[in-house]
N, C-alpha and C positions, 0 to 999 in steps of 0.2 A: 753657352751652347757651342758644340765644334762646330768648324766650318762646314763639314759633309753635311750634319745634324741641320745647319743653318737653310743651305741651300736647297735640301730635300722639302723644309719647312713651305723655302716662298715657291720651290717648285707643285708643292700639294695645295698651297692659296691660290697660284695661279691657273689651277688644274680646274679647281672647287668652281673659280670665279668665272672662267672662260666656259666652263656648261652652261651655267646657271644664266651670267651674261652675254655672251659672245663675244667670240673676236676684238668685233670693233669696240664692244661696250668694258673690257675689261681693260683700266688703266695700270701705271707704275702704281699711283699712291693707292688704289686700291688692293693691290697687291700685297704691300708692304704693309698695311694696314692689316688685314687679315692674317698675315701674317706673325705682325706682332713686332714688326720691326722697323724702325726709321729708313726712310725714304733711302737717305743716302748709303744707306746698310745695302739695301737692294740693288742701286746704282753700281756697287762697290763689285757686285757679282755680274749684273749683268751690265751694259752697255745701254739697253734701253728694249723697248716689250717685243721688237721682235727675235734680240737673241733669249727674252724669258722663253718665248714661243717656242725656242728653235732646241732649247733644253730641255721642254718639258715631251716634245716631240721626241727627240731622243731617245729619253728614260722610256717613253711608253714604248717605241719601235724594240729598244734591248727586253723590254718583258716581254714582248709579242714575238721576237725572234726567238728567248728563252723557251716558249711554252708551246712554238712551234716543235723547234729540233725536241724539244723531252716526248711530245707524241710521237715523231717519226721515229724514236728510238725504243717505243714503248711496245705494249700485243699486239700480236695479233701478222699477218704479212704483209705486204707492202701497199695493196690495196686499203684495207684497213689500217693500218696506219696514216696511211695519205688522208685519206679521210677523214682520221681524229684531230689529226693538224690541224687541215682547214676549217675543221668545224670548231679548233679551237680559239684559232684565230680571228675569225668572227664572230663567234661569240664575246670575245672581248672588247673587239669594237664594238660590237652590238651593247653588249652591258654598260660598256660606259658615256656612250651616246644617248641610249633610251630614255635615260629623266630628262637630258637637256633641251628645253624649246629652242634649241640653237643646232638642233644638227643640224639641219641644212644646209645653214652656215659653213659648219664642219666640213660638212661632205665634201663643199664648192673647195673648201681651201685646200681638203685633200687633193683634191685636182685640178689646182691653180700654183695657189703659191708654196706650200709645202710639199709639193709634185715630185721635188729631186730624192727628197727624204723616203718618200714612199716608195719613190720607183727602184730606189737602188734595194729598198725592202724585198720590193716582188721582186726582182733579179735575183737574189741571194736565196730566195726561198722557191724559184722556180727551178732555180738548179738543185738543189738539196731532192726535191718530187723528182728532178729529172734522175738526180744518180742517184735514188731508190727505183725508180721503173728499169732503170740499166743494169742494175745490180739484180733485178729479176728479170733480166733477164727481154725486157720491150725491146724494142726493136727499133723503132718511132720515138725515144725515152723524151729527146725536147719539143718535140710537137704535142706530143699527148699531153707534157705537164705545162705547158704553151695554155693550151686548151682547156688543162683542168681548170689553169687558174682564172680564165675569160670566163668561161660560163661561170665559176667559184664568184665572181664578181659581179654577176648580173643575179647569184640567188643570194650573196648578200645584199644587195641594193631593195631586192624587190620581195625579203620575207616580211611575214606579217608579225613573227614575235620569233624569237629565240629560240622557241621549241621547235621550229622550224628548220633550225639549219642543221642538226645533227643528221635527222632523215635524208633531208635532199641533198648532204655530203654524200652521206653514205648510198645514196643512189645511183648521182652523178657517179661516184667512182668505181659502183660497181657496173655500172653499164658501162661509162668511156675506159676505164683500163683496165679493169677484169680481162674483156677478149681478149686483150695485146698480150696477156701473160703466154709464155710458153705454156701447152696444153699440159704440160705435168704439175702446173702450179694455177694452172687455173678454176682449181674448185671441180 
């Protein structure tokens, strides 16, 4: 097995493992085991479970960044677009969180110890919402997308299922940044 091949391997065991068990319940040898590989195999890649942690945090942040920028680049104007981002972005957390009787868990470490990882996330994708609201033209373009992503945070937190967030993206954004358009582009 190549090494990428290798690595993607214990990063999907420890993906699988850390839903199913949490944080604290998912060890190295459990890892490596599901895996399919000797302990010291795993070692060999990581240091020990918090850089497995800090890996597999990683890989998911670069698909969540991916599948951001591909909606903001996608139909529709800037409104709808921002939109489709954020509702695709949480949906992804949403979907991968949903079976685990560990989010909660999850959630705490998103806002504890995994904190720096996430926050340099939302910076990087507050800007991108900001020079789309600039690029039409807002006026307001870091406060509004400040804003989109605060309340974006309290309707991921507090939807009841996943069909949930495409509407109340697309709500949120067409009430807070719709107005801010210049009146020739605002519908």
């Amino acid at each position: 097995m190549a090494a990428e091949a290798r690595r993607d391997a214990m990063l999907g065991a420890a993906q699988a493992l850390v839903l199913k068990h949490g944080l604290r319940g998912t060890s190295m040898e459990a890892i490596a085991r599901r895996a399919g590989i000797a302990k010291p195999t795993l070692y060999a890649y990581f240091p020990d479970k918090d850089a497995v942690f800090a890996a597999l945090l990683e890989r998911l942040i670069g698909a969540w960044r991916g599948e951001f920028r591909g909606a903001l680049a996608g139909e529709g104007d800037a409104v709808q677009r921002i939109a489709a981002a954020m509702t695709l972005k949480h949906k992804a957390v949403w979907r991968l969180l949903e079976s685990s009787p560990h989010a909660d868990e999850l959630y705490e470490e998103h806002d504890r110890g995994w904190a720096s990882q996430f926050a340099a996330l939302e910076t990087e994708l507050v800007a991108l919402v900001e020079a789309e609201l600039a690029a039409a033209g807002v006026m307001r373009a870091r406060m509004m997308a400040q804003l989109f992503f605060a309340a974006g945070y309290g309707i991921g937190r507090r939807a009841q299922s996943v069909a949930e967030l495409g509407p109340a993206f697309r709500l949120l954004a067409e009430r807070l940044l719709r107005p801010e358009l210049p009146r020739a582009s605002a519908h």
